[in-house]
N, C-alpha and C positions, 0 to 999 in steps of 0.2 A: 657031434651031429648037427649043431646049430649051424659052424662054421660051415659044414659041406653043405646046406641046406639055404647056405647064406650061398655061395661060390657057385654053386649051382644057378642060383636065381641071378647073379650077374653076369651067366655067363648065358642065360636067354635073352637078360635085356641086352649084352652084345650082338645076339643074333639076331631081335627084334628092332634094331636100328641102330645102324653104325657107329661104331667113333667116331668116325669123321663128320657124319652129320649133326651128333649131340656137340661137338667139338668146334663146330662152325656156329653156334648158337650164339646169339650178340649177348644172353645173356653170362653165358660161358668163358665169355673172350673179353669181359669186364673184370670178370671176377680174377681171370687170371692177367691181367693186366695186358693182352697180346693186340697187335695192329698187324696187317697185312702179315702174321703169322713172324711178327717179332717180337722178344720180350722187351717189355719198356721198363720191366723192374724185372734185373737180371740179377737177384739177393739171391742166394741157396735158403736162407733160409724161409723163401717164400714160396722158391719152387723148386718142385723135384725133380723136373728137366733140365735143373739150369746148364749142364756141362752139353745136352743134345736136346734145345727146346724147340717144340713144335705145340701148338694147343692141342693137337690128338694124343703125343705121349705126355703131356703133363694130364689127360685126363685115364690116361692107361696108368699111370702113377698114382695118381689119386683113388682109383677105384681098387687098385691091391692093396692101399694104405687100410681103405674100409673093410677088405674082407681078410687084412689079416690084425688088424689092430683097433678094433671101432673107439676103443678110449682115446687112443692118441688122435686117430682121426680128427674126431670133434673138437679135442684139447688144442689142435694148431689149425686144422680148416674147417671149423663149425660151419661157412657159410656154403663152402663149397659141400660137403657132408648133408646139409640141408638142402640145397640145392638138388641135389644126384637123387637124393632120397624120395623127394616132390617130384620131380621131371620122369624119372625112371620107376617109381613107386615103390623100391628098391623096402624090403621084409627086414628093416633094421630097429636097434632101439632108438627112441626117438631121445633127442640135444638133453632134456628133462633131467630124463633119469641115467645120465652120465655124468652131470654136474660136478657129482661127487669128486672124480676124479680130477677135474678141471676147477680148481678152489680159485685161480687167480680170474678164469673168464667166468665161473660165477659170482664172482666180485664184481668184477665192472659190468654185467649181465645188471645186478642191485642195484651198483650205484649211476649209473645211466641209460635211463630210461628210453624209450623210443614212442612213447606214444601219439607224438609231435613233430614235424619234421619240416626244417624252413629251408629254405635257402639266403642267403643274408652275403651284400654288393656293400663293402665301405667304400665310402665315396674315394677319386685320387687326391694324389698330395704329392707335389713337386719334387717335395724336399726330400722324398726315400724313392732311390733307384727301383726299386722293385714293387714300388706301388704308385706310381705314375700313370697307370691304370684303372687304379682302386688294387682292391684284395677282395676275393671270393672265398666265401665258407660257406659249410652246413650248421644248423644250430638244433638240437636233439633236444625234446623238455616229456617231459611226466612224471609221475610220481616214483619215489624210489621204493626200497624194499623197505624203510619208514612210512611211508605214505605221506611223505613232503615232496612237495612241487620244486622241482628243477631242471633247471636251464644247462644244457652246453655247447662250448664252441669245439667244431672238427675240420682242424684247419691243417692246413699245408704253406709251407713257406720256409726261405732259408735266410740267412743274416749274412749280410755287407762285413766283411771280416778288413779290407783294405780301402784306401785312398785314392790309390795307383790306378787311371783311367783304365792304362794297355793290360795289367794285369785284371783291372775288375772284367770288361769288355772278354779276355780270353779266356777267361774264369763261369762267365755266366753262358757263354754262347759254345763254346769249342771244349772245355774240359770239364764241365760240369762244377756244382756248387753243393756240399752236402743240404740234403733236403730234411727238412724238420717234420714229421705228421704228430700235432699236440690234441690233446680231449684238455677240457679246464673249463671251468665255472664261465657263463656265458658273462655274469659282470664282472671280469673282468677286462673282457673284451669293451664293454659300456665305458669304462671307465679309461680304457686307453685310447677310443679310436672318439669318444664323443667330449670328452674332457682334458684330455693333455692333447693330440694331435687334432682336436675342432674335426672333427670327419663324419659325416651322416653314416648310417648305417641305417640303408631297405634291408627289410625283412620280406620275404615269400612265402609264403604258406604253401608248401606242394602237397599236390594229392596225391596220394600213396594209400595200398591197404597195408593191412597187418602184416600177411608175410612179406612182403618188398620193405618193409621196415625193418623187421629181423633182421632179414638178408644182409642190408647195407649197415644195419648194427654187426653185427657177427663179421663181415668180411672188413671193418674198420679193426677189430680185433687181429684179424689174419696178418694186418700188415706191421701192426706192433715188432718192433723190432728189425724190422725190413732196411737196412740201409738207402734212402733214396737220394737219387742224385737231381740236383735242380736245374735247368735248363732254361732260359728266360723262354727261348725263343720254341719249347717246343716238348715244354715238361713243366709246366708250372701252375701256382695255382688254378688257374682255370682249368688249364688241361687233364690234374688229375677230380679237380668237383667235376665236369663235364662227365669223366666216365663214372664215377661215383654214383650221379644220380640216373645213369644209363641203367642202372641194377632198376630204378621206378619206372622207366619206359626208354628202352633201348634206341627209339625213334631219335632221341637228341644226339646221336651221334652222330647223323646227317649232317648236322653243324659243325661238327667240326672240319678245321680249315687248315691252311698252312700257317695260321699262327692263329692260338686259342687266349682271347682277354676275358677280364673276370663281365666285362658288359659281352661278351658273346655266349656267356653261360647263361644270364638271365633271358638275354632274345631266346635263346635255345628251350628256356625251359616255359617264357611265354608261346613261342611260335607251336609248341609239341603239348599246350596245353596242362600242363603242368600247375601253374600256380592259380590258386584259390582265392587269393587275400593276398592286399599289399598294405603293407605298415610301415612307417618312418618316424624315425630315430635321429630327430634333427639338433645338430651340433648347435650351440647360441652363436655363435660367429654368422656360420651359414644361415639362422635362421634370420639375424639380424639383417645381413646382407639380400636375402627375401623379402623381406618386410619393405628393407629400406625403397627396393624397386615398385614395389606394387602404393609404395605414398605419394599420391599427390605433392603437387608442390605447395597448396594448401595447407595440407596435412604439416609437414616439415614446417611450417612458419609457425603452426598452432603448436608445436610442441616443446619451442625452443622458451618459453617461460617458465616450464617445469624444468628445464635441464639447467636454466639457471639462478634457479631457486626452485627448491624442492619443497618447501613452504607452501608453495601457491595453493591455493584453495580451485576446487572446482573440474579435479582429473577426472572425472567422472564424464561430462562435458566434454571430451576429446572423444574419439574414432574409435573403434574397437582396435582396430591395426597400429594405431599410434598409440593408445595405451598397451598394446602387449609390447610397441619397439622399445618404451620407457623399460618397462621391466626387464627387458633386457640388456639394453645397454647401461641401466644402473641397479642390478638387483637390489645391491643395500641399501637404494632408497627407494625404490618402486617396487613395490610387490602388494599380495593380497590381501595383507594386515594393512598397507595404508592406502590401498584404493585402486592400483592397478590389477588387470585379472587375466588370466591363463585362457584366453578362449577357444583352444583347441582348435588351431589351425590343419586344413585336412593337405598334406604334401603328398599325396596317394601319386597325383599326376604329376604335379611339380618337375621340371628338369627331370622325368622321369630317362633312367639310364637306358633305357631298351627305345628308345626315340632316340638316339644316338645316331649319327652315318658307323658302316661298319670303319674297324680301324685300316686294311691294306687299299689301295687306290693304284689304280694305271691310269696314266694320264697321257694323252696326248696333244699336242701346241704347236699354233705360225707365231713367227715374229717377223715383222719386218725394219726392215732399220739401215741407215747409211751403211752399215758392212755389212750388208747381206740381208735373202731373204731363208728363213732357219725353220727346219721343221724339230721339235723335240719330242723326245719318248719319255716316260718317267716309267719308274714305278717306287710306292714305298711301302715299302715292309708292316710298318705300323705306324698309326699314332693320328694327327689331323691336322689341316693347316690354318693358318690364323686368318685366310681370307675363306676359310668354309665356313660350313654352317653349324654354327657353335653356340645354337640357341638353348639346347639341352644341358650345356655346364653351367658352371654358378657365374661364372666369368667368362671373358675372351682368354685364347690360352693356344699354342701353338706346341703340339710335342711330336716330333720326328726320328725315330728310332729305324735306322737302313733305308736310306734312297739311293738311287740311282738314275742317272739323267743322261741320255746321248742326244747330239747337235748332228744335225745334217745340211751344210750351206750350200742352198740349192742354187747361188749362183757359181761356186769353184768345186762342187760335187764332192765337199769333202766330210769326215764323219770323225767325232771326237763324242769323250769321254766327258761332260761337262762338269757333271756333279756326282759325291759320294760323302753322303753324308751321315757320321758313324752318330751321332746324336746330336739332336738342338730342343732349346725348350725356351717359349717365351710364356712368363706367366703372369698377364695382368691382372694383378688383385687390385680392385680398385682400394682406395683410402677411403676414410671419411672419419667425420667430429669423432662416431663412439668406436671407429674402427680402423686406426690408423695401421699399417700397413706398407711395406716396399715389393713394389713389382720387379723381376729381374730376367735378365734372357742369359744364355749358355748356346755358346757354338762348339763343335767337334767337327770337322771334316775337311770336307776339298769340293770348293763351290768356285762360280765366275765373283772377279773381281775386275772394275776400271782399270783400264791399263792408261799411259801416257796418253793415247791419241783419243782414250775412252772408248776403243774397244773392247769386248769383254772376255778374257783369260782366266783361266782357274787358278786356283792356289790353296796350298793345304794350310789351314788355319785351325786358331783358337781363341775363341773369342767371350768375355764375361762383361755382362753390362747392371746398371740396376738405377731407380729409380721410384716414380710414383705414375699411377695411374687412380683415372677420379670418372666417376659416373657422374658425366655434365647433362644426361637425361635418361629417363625408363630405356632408352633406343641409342644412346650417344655414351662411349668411351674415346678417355682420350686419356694418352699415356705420356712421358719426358723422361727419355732415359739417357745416359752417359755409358757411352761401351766404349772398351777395351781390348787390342789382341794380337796375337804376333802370325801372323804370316810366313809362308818359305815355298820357292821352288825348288829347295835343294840348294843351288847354288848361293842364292841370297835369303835372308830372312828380314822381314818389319815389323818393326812396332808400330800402332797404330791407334790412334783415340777420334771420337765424335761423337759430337749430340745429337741427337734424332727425337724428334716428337712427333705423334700423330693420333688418327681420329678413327674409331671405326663405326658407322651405321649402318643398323635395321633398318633396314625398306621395308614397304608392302612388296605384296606379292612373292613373297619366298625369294627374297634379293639383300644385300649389303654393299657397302660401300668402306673402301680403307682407304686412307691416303698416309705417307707418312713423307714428312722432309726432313736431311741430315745434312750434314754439315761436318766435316774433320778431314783430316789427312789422309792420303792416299795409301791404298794396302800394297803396292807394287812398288818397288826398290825406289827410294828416289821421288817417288811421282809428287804432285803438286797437288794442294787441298783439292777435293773437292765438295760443291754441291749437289745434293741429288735431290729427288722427288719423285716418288711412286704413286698412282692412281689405279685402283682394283675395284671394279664392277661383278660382283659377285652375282648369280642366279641358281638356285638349287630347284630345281623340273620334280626331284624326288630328293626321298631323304641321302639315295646312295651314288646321286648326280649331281656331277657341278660343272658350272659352267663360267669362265675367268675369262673377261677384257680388263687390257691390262693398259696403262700408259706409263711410261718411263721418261725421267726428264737426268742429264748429267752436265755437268760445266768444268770446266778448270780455267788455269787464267791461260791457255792458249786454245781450248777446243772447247764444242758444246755438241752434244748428240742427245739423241729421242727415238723412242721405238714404240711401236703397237703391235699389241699382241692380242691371242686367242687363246685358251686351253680350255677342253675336257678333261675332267676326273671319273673316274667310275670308281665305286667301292665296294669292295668285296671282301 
């Protein structure tokens, strides 16, 4: 009787509003992982439409699971089960008192709690392919069914299994990566991202009530077991926290893009109002390297008699900022027992990540120049360029993940392919006394290269360089590096070395300046050293505008050429 009494009443909330409309619900279309009515986690064991999916038959599938099996229901999709139940008002027993049958999701129901809910941005790091970006998590804390206070991390991410550029490249983008979703104690996350890899970790405080907590607790359960596959460019950390937190306010899925980073999930859940509180979890390397910007030059002379002799009498008598940089950069001789003190620096705003330019850009550029006057198109996929604006990182820092660039010579009306570029990354860390350090760049693709006469032809390359880079003021970087790399048209291949050093400055006025000169052998078969010399007049109107004059200087020992140029960036 219960069960026809049950059947009965879902078959009025059929007739009192369609499947199709409860089925187009952004809440609905989270939960089942669907976009433009495709499944993005295409597991059987996640959905029951998987062999003919549409989010109307997975929610016709769901709804006979509940009227003919309410234990299993809850035992494999609690959140959905809870969801139907709420929305529909649906005459069932309530999650509670099925438990019983469900021993493993009232287990993790005990041991992790929801009554706290963050969003937490680890800062990026070069040196891992997949967090070049940072890395995006949830972080879930309250009391368990002891009534002790704990922390966890609910994260998504998969692991570098090969070396192999062409195979990593077709592995992350084309065939997919198996995807990882882990729960684990939140320190340990502390202890890897702020202690072995130096990486800040913001914290967010989202608002959320009770049941939107549940929910995105319960439906983290559903996907236990789900095989997911990882996609750099279009399935990954962010993309799957983005919908995640879509279950608190479905509004941030407006942000999402044709490529979703872990700093587009924080704009997301800033711009939609979301976060409450911002907290930082600052790495000692990063904070030192903060510190070190905000001391006087003053400061830095006053502190070099404690660093060498630690003896000195009179720490007390130093800066607040230069006794905390002492305890950092020598804990085991500077700390609170002998006189330096912790004054709880506030990095709320700091290099805050949601001040960031967004990471894709279209650019459009003149150049003029002895072979011609050249209009160019860009666009790049993701990442920033090292003449933007790069006031929000801890460093100057260049990462380029897919571009693409075409020439149009509006003197002989002709149209080429210039540039394609599968990845490049310069990353000046600067050095210093308590923080020594090597800066290094990485090229991948097919860019213009000097030819004989120094005009400029492309060429597929690969290129590694490394070096030191030094903060010569709070506004002044300057770097010296040594790069290497072999070139090919196909028909020919070179090796190729040079030195290059250069400078980059803060302006006033939302502007920069770069200049860089090099020096080495020619990338093109054969050709003859040469000189160059770049000049870049940066101006940022807005965070997601740029605006590049550019000057160009080349020599060899039979030709010398020069160009002036213009580009806009837009970012999006």
């Amino acid at each position: 009787m219960a069960l026809l009494l049950l059947y009965s009443h879902l078959l009025s909330a059929r007739d009192s509003a369609s499947l199709h409309e409860i089925s187009s619900l952004p809440t609905w279309q989270s939960l089942i992982h669907s976009s433009e009515d495709k499944a993005q986690l295409s597991e059987p064991t996640f959905l029951l439409s998987n062999e003919s999916f549409s989010a109307t038959r997975e929610l016709e599938l769901t709804l006979e699971l509940i009227n003919s099996n309410i234990e299993q229901a809850y035992c494999r999709f609690p959140a959905r089960t809870i969801f139907l139940k709420h929305h529909l008002n649906l005459n069932i027993p309530s999650l509670e008192t099925t438990l019983a049958s469900c021993p493993e999701l009232k287990k993790y129901i005990e041991h992790v709690p929801f009554d706290q809910l963050e969003l937490v941005f680890a800062s990026e790091i070069f040196s891992s392919a997949t967090s070049m970006m940072g890395h995006i998590f949830l972080k879930a804390g309250g009391k368990n069914f002891r009534d002790v206070e704990v922390n966890h991390s609910l994260a998504y991410f998969t692991e570098i299994t090969t070396l192999n550029p062409a195979k990593l490249l077709t592995e992350s983008l084309v065939t997919g990566m198996p995807g990882f979703f882990t729960v684990r104690p939140f320190a340990k996350d502390i202890k890897q991202y702020l202690e072995i890899e130096q990486r800040n970790l913001w914290q967010f405080h989202l608002k959320s009530n009770d049941f939107n907590r549940r929910l995105l607790q319960l439906h983290l359960w559903e996907l236990k077991g789900a095989e997911l596959v990882y996609y750099f460019q279009s399935y990954n950390c962010a993309t799957l926290t983005l919908e995640l937190i879509s279950l608190l306010d479905p509004d941030v899925l407006k942000e999402k893009q044709l490529f979703v980073s872990p700093v587009d999930v924080v704009k997301a859940a800033e711009k939609h109002g979301l976060i409450e509180q911002t907290q930082v979890l600052a790495s000692p390397k990063w904070l030192l390297n903060s510190i070190e910007d905000e001391l006087t030059t003053t400061e830095k002379s006053a502190i070099e008699p404690w660093v060498n002799n630690p003896s000195e009498k009179g720490l007390s008598l130093l800066s607040p900022l230069s006794q905390q940089y002492l305890s950092l950069a020598h804990p085991q001789k500077y700390d609170s027992v002998n006189g330096a003190k912790d004054f709880g620096i506030d990095l709320s705003d700091y290099k805050h990540p949601a001040k960031t330019p967004q990471d894709s850009a279209f650019g459009v550029g003149y150049t003029n120049s002895k072979h011609g006057d050249t209009i160019a198109l860009s666009f790049l996929s993701s990442g920033h360029y090292l003449s933007g604006d790069n006031r929000q990182y801890l460093h100057e820092s260049e990462l380029v993940m897919g571009k693409l660039s075409g020439t149009i010579n509006l003197d002989t009306n002709s149209a080429k392919l210039s540039e394609a570029t599968i990845y490049s990354v310069k990353n000046l860390t600067p050095s210093s006394q308590f923080n020594p350090s090597w800066s290094t760049e990485f090229y991948l693709g097919y860019r213009p290269a000097y030819s004989h006469d120094l005009s400029l032809e492309s060429l597929g390359e690969i290129a590694f360089g490394f070096g030191k880079s030094k903060k010569l003021h709070r506004d002044i970087s300057g770097y010296l590096h040594l790069v290497g790399g072999v070139t090919s048209n196909i028909r020919d291949q070179e090796w190729y070395s040079q030195i290059k050093s250069g400078l980059i400055i803060d302006l006033v006025n939302d502007s920069k300046l770069s200049t860089e000169v090099s020096w080495g052998s020619g990338k093109w078969h054969k050709t003859a050293s040469i000189l160059k010399a770049n000049l870049v007049f940066s101006w940022f109107p807005s965070t997601d505008q740029g605006v590049a004059m550019t000057w160009r200087f080349a020599e060899n020992n039979e030709y010398s050429s020069h160009s002036l140029g213009i580009e806009y960036n837009h970012y999006f």
